[in-house]
DRENDO-1510 file (C-alpha; in Angstrom, 1 decimal, always signed):
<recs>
REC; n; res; u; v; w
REC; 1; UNK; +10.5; -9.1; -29.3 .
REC; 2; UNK; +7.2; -10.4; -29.0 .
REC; 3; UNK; +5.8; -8.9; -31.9 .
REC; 4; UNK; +9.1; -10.2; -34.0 .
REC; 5; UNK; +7.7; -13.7; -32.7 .
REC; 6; UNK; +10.7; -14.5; -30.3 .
REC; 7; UNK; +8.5; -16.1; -27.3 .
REC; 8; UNK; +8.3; -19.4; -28.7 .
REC; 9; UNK; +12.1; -19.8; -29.3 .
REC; 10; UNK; +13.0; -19.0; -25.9 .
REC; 11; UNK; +10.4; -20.9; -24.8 .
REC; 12; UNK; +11.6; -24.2; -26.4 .
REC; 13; UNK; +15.0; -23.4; -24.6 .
REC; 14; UNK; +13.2; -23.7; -21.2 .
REC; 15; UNK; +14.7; -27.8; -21.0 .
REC; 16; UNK; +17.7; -26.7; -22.7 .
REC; 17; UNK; +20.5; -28.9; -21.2 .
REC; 18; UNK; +22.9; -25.8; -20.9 .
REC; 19; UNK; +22.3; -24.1; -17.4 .
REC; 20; UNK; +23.6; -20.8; -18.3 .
REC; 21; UNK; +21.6; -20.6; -21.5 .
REC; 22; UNK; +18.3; -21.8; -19.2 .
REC; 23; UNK; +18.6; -18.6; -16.8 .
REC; 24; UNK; +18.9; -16.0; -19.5 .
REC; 25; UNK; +16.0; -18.1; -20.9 .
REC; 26; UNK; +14.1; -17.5; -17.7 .
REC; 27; UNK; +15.4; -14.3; -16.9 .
REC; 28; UNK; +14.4; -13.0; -20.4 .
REC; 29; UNK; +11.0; -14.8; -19.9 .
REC; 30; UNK; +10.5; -13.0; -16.9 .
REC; 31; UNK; +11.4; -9.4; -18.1 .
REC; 32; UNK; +8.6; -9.8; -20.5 .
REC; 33; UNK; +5.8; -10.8; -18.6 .
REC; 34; UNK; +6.3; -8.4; -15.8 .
REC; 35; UNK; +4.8; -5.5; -17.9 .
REC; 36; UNK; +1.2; -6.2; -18.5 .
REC; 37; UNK; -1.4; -8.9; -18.1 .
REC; 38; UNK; -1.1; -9.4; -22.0 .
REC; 39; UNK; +2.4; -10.0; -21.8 .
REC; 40; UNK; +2.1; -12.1; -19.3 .
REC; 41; UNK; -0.4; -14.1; -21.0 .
REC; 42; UNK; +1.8; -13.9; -24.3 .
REC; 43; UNK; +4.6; -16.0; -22.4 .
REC; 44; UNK; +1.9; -18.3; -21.0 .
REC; 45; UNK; +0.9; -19.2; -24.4 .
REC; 46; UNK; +3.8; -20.5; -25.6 .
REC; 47; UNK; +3.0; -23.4; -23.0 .
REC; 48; UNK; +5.9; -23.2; -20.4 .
REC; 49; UNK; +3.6; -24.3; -17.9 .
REC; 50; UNK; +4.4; -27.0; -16.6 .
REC; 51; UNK; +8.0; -27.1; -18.2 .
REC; 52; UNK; +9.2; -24.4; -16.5 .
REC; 53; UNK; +8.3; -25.7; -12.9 .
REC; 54; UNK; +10.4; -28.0; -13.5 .
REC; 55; UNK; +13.5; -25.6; -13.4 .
REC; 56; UNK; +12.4; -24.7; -9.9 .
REC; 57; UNK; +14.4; -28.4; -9.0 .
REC; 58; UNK; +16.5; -27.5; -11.4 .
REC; 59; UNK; +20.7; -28.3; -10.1 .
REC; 60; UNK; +21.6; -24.9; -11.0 .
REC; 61; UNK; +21.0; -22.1; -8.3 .
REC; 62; UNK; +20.5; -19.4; -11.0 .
REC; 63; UNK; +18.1; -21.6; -13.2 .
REC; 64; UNK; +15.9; -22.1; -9.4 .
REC; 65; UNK; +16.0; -18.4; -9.1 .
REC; 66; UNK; +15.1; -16.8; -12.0 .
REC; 67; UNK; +12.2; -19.7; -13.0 .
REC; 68; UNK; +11.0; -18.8; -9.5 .
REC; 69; UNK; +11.1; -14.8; -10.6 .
REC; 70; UNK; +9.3; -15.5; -14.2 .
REC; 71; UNK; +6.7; -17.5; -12.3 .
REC; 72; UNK; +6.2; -14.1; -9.7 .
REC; 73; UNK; +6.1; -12.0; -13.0 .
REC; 74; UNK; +3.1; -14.0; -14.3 .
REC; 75; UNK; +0.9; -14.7; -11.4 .
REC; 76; UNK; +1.5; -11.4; -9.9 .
REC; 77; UNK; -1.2; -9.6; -12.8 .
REC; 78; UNK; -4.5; -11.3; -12.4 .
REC; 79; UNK; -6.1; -14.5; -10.3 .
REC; 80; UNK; -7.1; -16.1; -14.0 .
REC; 81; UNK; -3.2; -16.3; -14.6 .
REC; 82; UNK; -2.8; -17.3; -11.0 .
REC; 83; UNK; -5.1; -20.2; -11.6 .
REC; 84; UNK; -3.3; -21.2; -14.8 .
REC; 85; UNK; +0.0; -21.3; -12.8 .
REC; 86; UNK; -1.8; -23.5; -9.4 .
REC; 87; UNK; -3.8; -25.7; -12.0 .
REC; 88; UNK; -0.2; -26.8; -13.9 .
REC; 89; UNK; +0.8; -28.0; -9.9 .
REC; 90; UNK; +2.5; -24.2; -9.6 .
REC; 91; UNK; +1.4; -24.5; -5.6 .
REC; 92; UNK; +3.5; -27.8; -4.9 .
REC; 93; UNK; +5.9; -26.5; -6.8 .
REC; 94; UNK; +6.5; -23.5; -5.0 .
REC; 95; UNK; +6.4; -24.6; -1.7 .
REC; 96; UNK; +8.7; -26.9; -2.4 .
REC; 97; UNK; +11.0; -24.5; -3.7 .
REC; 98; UNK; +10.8; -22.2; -0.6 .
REC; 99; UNK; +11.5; -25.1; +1.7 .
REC; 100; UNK; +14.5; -26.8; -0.2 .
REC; 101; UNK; +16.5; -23.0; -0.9 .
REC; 102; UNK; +17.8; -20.0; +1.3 .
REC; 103; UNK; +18.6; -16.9; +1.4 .
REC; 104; UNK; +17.8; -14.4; -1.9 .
REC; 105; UNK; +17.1; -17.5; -4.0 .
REC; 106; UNK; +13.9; -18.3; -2.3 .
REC; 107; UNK; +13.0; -14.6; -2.7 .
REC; 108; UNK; +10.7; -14.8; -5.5 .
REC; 109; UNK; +9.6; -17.7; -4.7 .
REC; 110; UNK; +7.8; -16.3; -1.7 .
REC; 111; UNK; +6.8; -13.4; -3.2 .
REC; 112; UNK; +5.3; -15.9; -6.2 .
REC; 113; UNK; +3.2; -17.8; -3.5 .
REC; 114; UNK; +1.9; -14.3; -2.0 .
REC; 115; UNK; +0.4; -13.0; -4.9 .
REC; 116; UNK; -1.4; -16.2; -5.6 .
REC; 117; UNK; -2.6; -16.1; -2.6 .
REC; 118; UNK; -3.7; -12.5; -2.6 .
REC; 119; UNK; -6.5; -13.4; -5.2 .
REC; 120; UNK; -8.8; -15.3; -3.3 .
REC; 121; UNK; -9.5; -17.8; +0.0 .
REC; 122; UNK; -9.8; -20.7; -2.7 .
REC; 123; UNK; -5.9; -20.2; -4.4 .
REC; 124; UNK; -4.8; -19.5; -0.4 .
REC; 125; UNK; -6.6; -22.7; +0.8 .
REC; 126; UNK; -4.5; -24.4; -2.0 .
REC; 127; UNK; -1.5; -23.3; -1.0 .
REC; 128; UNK; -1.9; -23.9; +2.5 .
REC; 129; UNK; -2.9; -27.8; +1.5 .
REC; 130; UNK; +0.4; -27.7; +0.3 .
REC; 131; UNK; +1.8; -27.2; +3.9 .
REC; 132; UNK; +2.9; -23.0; +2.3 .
REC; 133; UNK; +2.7; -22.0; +6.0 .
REC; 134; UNK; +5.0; -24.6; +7.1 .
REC; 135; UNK; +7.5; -23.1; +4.2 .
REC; 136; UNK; +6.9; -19.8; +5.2 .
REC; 137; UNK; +7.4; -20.2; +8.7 .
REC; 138; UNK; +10.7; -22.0; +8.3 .
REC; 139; UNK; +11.4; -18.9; +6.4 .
REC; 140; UNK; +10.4; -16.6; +9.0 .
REC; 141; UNK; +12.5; -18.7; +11.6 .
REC; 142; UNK; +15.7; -19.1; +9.5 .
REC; 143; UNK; +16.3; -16.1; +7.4 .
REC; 144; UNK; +18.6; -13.6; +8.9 .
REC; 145; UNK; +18.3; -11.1; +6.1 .
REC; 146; UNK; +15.2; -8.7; +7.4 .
REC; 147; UNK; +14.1; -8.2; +3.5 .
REC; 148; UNK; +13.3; -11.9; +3.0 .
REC; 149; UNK; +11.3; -12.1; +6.7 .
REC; 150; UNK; +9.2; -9.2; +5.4 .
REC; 151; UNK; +8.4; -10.5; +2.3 .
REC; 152; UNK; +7.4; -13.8; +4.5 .
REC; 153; UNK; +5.5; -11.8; +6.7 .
REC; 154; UNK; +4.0; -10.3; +3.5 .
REC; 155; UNK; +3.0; -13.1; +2.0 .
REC; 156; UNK; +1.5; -14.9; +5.4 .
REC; 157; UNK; -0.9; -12.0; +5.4 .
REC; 158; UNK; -2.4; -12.9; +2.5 .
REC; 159; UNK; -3.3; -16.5; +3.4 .
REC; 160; UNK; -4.8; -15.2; +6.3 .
REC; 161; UNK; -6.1; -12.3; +5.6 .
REC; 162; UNK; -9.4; -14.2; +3.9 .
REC; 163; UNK; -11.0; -16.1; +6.5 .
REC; 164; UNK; -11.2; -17.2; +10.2 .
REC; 165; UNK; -10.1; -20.9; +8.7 .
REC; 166; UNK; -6.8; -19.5; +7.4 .
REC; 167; UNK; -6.4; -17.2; +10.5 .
REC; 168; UNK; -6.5; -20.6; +12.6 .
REC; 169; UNK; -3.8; -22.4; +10.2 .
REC; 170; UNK; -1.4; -19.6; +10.8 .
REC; 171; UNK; -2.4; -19.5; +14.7 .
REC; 172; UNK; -1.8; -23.2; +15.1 .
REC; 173; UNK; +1.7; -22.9; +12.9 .
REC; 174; UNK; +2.7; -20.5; +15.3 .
REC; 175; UNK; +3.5; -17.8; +12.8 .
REC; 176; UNK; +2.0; -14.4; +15.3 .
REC; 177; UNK; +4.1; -14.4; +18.0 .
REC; 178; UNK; +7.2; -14.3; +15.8 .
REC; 179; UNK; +5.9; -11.8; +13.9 .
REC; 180; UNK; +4.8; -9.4; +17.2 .
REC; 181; UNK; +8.7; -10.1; +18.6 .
REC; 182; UNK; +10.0; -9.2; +15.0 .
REC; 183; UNK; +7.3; -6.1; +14.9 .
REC; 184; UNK; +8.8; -5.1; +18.7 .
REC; 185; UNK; +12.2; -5.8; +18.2 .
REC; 186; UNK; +14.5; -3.0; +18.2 .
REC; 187; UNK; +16.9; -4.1; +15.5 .
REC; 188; UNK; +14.0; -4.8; +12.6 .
REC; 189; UNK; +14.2; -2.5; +9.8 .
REC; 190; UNK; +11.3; -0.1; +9.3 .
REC; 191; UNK; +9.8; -2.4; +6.4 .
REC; 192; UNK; +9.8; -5.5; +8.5 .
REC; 193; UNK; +8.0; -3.5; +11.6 .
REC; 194; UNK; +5.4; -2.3; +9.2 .
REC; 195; UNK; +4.9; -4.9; +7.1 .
REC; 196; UNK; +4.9; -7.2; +10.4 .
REC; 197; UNK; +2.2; -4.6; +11.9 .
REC; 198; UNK; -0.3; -5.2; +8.9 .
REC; 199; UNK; +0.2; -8.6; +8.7 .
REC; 200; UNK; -0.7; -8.5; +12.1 .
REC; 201; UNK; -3.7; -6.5; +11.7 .
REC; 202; UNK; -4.7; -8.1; +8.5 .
REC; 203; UNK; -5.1; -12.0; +10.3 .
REC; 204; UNK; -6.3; -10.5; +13.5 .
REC; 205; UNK; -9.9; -9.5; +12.3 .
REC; 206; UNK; -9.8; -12.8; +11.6 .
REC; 207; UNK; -8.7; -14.6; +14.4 .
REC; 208; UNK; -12.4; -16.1; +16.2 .
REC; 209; UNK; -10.5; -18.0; +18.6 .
REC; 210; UNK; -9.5; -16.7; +21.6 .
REC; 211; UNK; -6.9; -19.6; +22.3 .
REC; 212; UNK; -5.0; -18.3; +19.5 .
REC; 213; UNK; -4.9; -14.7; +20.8 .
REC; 214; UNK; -4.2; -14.9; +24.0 .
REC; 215; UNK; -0.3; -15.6; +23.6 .
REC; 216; UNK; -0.2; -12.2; +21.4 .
REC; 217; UNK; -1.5; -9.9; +24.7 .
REC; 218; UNK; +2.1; -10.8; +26.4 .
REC; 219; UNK; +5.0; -9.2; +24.7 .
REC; 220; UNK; +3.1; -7.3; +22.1 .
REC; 221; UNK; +3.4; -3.2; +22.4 .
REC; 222; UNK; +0.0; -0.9; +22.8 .
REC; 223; UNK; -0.9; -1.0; +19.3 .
REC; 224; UNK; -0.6; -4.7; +18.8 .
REC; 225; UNK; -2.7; -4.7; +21.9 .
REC; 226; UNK; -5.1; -3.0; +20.7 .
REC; 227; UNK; -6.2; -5.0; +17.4 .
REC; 228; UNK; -5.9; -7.8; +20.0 .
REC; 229; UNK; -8.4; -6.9; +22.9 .
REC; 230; UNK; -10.6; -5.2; +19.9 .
REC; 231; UNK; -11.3; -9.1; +18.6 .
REC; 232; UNK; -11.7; -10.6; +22.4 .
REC; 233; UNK; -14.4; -7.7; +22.4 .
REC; 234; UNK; -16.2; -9.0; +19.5 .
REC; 235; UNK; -15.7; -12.7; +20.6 .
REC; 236; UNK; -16.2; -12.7; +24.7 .
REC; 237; UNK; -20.0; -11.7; +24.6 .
REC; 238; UNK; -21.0; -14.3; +22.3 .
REC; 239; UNK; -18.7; -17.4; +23.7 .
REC; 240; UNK; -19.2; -18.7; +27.1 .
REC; 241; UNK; -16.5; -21.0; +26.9 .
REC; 242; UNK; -14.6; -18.0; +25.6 .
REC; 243; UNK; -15.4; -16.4; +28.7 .
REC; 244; UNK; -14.7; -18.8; +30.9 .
REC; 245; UNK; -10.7; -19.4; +29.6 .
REC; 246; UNK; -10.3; -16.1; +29.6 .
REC; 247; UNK; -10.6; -15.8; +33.5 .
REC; 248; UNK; -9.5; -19.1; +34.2 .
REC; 249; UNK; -6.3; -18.3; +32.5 .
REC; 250; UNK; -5.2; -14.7; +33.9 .
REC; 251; UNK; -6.1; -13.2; +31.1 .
REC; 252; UNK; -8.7; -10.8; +32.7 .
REC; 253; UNK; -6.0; -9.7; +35.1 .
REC; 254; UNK; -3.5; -9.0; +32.3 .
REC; 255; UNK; -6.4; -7.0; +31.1 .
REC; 256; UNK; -6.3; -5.1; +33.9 .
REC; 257; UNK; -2.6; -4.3; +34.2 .
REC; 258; UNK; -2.5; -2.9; +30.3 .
REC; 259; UNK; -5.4; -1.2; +31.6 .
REC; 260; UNK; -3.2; +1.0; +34.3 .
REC; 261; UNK; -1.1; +2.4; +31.3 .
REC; 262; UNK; -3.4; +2.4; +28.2 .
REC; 263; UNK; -5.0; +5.1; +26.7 .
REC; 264; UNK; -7.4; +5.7; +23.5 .
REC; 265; UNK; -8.8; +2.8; +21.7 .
REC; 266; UNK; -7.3; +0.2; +24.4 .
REC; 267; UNK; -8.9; +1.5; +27.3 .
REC; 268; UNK; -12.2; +1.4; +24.8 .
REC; 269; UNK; -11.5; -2.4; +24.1 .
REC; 270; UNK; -10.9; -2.7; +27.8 .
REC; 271; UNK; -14.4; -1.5; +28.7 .
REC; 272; UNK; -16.2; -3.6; +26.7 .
REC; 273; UNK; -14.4; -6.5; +27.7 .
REC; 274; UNK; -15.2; -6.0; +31.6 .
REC; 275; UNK; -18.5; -5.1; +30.6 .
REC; 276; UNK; -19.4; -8.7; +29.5 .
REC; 277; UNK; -18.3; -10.4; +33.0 .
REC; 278; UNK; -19.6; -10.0; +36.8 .
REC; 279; UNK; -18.4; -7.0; +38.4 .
REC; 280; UNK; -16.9; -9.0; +41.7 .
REC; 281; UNK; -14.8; -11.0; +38.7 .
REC; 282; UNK; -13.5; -7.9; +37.5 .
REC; 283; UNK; -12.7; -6.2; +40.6 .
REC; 284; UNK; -11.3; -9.3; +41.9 .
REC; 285; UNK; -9.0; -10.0; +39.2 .
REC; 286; UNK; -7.5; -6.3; +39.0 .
REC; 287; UNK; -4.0; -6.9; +41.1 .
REC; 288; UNK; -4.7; -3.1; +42.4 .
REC; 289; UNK; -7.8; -4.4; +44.0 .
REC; 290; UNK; -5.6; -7.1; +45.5 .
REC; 291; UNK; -2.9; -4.7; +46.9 .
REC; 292; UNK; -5.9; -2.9; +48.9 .
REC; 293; UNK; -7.3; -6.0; +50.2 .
REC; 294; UNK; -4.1; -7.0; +51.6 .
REC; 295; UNK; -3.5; -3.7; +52.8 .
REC; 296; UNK; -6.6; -3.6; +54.9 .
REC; 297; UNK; -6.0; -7.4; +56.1 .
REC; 298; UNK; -2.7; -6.1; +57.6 .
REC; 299; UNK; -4.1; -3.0; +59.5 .
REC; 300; UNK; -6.7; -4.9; +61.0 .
REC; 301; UNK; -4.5; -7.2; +62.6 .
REC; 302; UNK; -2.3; -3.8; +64.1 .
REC; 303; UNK; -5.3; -2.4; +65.3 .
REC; 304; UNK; -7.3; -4.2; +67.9 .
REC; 305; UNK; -11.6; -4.4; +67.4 .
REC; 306; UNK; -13.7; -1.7; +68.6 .
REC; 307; UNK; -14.2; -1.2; +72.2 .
REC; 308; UNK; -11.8; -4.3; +73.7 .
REC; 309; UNK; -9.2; -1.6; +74.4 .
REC; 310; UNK; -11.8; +0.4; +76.6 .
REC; 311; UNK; -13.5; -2.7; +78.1 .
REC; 312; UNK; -9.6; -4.1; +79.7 .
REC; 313; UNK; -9.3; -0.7; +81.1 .
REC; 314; UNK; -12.4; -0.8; +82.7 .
REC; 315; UNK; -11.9; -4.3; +84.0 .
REC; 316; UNK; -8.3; -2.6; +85.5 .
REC; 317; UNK; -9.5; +0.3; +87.2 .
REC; 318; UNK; -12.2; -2.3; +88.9 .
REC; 319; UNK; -9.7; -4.7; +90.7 .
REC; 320; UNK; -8.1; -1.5; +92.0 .
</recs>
C-alpha cells in the first residue's frame, strides 16, 4: 500500500465529513504505522499532524477511538516521533481525550500518553503541564474494567518513573495509595497486581519526600513495605525535619510493629532506620516496650517496697 502510494489518499480523507469512512481512514492509518519506525514516519509524512487530532473531539465514538489508536501506533516507536506528535499540541490533545471518554474508548488514548511519556522527563513534564495525572487518576478512580486501570497504572509509571519532581506530582494527585489498595485487593487480576507493583516500585526510588510516603506504610503488604522503608532509609539520615515527622507522627512505632512480623530485606530497612535515631526514641516508641513498662508499673503497686513488710512486724511484736 505504501509503496503503491496510497498514504496520501487516506490521508486527505482524515476531515472527510463521512464518520464511517473517517474510522477505516484511521483504522487503516493505524494498521500501517504500527509496524516499524519507517512506517510510522511514512504516515507522518503525509502531514496528518495536526488534522488528525482533531478527530480525537470528533462526534463519532469510533472516529475518537481509532484516531486515538493511530496516534498510539506512531508515538509508540521512537521519542523523535513522540516529539513530532507533542509539538503538533498531541499532549493537550490527549489528555483531553482521556478525560472527556470512558471505558475502551479511552484505551489507546492512555496507552498513547504512556509511551510519550516513556521517552524522556522533558515529554513527561509536558504531559503532566497538561494536568495527564489529573486524567489518569480520574481513570484510575472510575474505570471498573481492571484492563483499562492497568494500563493507567502503566502509563503513571512512566511520568514518574524519571524524577523526584514527577514522583511529587503523582504523590500530591494522590495516585499511590489507590494503586497499593488495587495491588492488595483480592479481586484485581494478575496484570493489574503486577503492573500496580512496578509502578509502585518504579515512582518509589523516586519519592524524596517522606510526607508522601508515609500514607503507603498503612495498608500496603510486606513487599510494598519494603520499597517503602528502603527510601525512608536513604532519606531519614540526611533530613532532620524528615526525622523529626517521622517520630512526631507514629511512624517510628508503625516501624516497629512491621518489625514484629517482617523478615528479609524489611527487617534490613528497619535497622537502618533505627539506626539514625536515639536509642531511648526507639525503645520508647516500640509498643512491646510499652506493654513491659506497664507491666512492671502494675506489679509494683501489688507488691509493697523492700523492708516495710518486715519493719510493721517488728513494730507489732514490740507493743506486745
Amino acid at each position: 500500500m505504501v509503496d503503491a502510494g496510497a498514504l496520501p489518499f487516506l490521508a486527505g480523507m482524515v476531515t472527510h465529513d463521512d464518520a464511517r469512512l473517517k474510522r477505516q481512514v484511521c483504522s487503516c492509518l493505524a494498521q500501517v504505522a504500527k509496524h516499524s519506525v519507517d512506517l510510522a514516519e511514512s504516515v507522518v509524512e503525509t502531514e496528518i499532524f495536526p488534522r488528525i487530532l482533531a478527530c480525537l473531539r470528533d462526534a463519532d465514538l469510533y472516529v475518537r477511538k481509532n484516531s486515538a489508536t493511530c496516534i498510539r501506533e506512531i508515538v509508540k516507536h521512537s521519542d523523535e516521533l513522540a516529539k513530532l506528535v507533542v509539538n503538533a499540541g498531541g499532549s493537550e490533545a490527549l489528555v483531553d481525550f482521556v478525560m472527556n471518554n470512558r471505558g475502551n474508548v479511552r484505551l489507546p488514548g492512555i496507552m498513547a500518553i504512556g509511551y510519550i511519556c516513556a521517552f524522556s522527563e522533558t515529554l513527561a513534564m509536558t504531559v503532566q503541564m497538561a494536568d495527564g495525572v489529573i486524567a489518569l487518576k480520574d481513570a484510575l478512580s472510575h474505570e471498573p474494567e481492571d484492563h483499562v486501570k492497568a494500563a493507567t497504572v502503566w502509563t503513571l509509571s512512566q511520568i514518574g518513573r524519571h524524577s523526584p519532581t514527577l514522583a511529587r506530582y503523582l504523590s500530591d494527585a494522590g495516585v499511590l495509595q489507590p494503586m497499593v489498595v488495587l495491588h492488595v485487593r483480592e479481586d484485581s487480576s494478575p496484570d493489574l497486581r503486577t503492573k500496580a507493583k512496578r509502578a509502585l516500585k518504579a515512582v518509589l526510588v523516586n519519592c524524596t519526600d517522606g510526607a508522601a510516603l508515609s500514607p503507603l506504610l498503612k495498608d500496603a503488604n510486606p513487599k510494598i513495605q519494603q520499597y517503602v522503608l528502603q527510601q525512608y532509609a536513604a532519606i531519614l539520615p540526611n533530613d532532620r525535619a524528615a526525622r523529626a515527622a517521622f517520630l512526631k507522627t507514629g511512624l517510628l512505632a508503625r516501624v516497629q510493629q512491621i518489625k514484629r512480623s517482617a523478615t528479609g530485606k524489611v527487617v534490613e530497612a528497619i535497622e537502618k532506620i533505627n539506626a539514625v535515631f536515639p536509642p531511648d526514641a526507639v525503645k520508647f516508641s516500640d509498643p512491646a516496650y510499652s506493654v513491659e513498662l506497664i507491666r512492671k508499673i502494675e506489679e509494683d503497686d501489688v507488691m509493697p517496697p523492700a523492708g516495710v513488710g518486715s519493719g510493721i512486724a517488728a513494730a507489732g511484736g514490740g507493743g506486745r
